[in-house]
N, C-alpha and C positions, 0 to 999 in steps of 0.2 A: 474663603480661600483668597491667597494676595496675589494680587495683579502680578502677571510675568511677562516680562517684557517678548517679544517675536520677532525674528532676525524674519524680518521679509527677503531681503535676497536670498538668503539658505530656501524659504520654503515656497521663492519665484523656481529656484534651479530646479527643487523638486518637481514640481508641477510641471513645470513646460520644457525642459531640458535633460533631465536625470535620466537614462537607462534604464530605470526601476520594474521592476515584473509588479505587476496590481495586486497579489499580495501582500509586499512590502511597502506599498508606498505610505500606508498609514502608520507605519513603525518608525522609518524613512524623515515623513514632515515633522512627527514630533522630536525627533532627536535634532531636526535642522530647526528647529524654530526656536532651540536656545542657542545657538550659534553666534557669534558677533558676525559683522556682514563681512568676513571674509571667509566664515564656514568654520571657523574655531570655535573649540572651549566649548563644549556641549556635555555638559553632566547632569544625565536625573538618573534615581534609582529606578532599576527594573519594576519594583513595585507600581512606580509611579507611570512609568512608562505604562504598563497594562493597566493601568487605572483610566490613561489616557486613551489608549487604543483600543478599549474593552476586549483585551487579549487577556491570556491566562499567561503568569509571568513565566512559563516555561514557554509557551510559543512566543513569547519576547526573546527570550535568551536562544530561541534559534531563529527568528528573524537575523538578529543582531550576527549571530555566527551568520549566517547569510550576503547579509549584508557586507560583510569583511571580508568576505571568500568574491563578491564581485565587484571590489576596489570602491565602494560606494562610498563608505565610512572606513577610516581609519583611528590609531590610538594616537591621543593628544596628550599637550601638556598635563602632566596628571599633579605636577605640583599647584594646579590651581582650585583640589579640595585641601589643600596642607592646612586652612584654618575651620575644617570638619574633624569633628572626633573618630580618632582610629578606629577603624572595623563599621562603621558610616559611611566611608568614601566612594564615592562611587565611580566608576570607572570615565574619562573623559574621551571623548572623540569629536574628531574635525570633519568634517563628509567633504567633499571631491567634487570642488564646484567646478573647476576644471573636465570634468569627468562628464560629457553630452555624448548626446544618441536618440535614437528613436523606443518609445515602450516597448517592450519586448510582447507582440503576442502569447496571450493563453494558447495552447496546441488542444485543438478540440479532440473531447473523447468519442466524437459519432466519425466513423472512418469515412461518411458519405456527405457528411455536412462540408459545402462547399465546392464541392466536387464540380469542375464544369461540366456541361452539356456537351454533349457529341452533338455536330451540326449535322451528321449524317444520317442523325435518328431521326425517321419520319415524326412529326406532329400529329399526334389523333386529333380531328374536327372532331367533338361530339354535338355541335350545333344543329341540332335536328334541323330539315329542310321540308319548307313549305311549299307545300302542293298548292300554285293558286288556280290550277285549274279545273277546279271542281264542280258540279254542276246544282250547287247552291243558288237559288237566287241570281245575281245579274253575273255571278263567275267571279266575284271578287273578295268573297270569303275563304281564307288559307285554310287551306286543311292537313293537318300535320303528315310526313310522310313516318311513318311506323317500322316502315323496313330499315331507315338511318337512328331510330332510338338506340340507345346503349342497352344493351343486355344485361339487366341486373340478375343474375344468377348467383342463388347461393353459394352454389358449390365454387362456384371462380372465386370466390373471395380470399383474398393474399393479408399475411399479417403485414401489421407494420412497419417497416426498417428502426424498429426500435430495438438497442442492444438492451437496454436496461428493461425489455416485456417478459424477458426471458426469469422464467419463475424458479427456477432451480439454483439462478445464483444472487446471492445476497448485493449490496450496494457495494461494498469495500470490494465481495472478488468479482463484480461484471469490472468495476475500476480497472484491476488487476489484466482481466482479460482484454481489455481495453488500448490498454498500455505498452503491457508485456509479453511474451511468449514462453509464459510461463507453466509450467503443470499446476493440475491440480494438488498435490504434492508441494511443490515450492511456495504456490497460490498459498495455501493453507500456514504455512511453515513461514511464510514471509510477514505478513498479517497478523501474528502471533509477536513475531518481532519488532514490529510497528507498536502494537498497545503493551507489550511490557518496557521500552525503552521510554514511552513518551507517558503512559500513563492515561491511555484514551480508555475512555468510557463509555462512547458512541461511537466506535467505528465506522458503522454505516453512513456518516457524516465526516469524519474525520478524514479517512481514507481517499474517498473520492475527491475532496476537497485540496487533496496534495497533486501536485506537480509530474505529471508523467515521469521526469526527470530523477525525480525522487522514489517515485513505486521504483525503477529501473536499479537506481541505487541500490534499496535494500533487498533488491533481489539478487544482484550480483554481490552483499555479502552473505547471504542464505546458501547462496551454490558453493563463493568460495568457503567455507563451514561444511558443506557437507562434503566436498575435497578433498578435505583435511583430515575427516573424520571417518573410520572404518566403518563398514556396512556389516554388522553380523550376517552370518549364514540361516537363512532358513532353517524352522526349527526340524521341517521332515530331512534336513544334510542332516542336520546334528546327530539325529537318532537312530541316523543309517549308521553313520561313522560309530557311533556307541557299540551298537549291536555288531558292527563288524570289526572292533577290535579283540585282540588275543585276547585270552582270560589270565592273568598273572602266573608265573610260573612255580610250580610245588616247590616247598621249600627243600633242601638238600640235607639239613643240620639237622642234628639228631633230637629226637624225643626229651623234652623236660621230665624230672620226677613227677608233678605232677600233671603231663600230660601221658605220661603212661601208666599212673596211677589211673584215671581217668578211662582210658584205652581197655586196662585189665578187669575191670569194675563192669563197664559196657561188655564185654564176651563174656561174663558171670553171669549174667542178666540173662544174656543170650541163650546160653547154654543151658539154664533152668527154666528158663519160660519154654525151651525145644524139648526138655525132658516130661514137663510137666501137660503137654500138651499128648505127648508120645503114648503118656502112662495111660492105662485102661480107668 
């Protein structure tokens, strides 16, 4: 592979000044490290890009939307693939060295991680306390006191504060639950909508791996979708309302030929099978 040159300033800005969430920033330095040092002219194909990020070039192409939705990287002069062959060119962008702040913290998924301490909450001692007044020898061998040990009781045993021990929901919907205030119902429904738009094949990896921000997203268009969209009737309405409609009304117009051909043929029928039955 040939030597590429690296705008060190574009990929100082990223490192120690850029606003960047820690999933972007590996997307981020490689697009600033073609840069001239005033943060222009940065063209590589997406391909190349996830070759470099060991991204899948679709989670490049939404870094990059990302990326443009938080003023990070914007579109540059693009006449400067004009001497690449058409339908090759790849798109240019300049990033925003202008553009400082502090990294944006990950928002944790355990609701109790980080939590402070109440000062008001007593501290358990469980430091067992030595009896040195024992009548061992010269009195100066401790004797542990037994009424200050901790009581290990089976039965007091409390689970983990762990969301994710909970054996009923898979990795992508404790995510979910985690995140959002979501039903089961939308949970299901949202998640569904996740791996056909992206093409995930591990969810349980995928999933949790997104942005609060983002489960939040595609759950408010799941709701707005279902909105939109009518809720049939229970199948037991439907068949109430079946059975308690009229029955169509007899017709008023007169007999066809051949329905009263039909008509006179059935009372023949009649009439001899009544006779025939009569007869001794």
């Amino acid at each position: 592979m040939s030597h590429e040159w690296v705008s060190s300033r574009a990929v100082a800005w990223v490192i120690h000044e850029a606003p960047v969430p820690s999933d972007l920033a590996w997307t981020l330095t490689v697009i600033a490290a073609r840069c001239d040092e005033h943060g222009r002219g940065s063209y590589q194909s997406v391909p190349t890009i996830a070759e470099k990020t060991g991204k899948s070039a679709r989670q490049v192409e939404r870094d990059i939307t990302r990326l443009r939705g938080l003023g990070l990287i914007t579109l540059g002069d693009q006449s400067l693939t004009d001497h690449l062959r058409a339908g090759a060119r790849p798109v240019v962008y300049d990033v925003a060295l202008n553009l400082k702040g502090p990294k944006p913290l990950k928002e944790s998924r355990n609701p109790r991680k980080g939590k402070a301490v109440d000062a008001s909450t007593p501290v358990m001692d469980v430091t067992p306390v030595m009896d040195v007044g024992g009548d061992m020898g010269d009195g100066s061998t401790p004797v542990m006191d037994v009424a200050s040990t901790p009581d290990m009781d089976d039965g007091e045993k409390k689970p983990l504060n762990n969301p994710l021990n909970n054996p009923s929901l898979g990795a992508a919907e404790q995510a979910f639950a985690d995140a959002t205030d979501a039903t089961p119902g939308e949970r299901e429904e949202t998640i569904d909508l996740i791996i056909r738009e992206n093409g995930v094949r591990r969810p349980d990896r995928y999933i949790p791996a997104m942005e609060p921000a983002e489960l939040r997203a595609a759950l408010t268009r799941v709701r707005a979708r279902r909105a939109t969209t009518p809720t049939p009737p229970p199948v037991p309405i439907v068949l109430a309302q079946a059975r308690s409609s009229p029955l169509p009304a007899p017709r008023d117009e007169e007999l066809t030929d051949r329905e009263k051909a039909i008509a006179y043929a059935r009372s023949r029928v009649g009439v001899s099978v009544g006779h025939s039955r009569a007869s001794p």
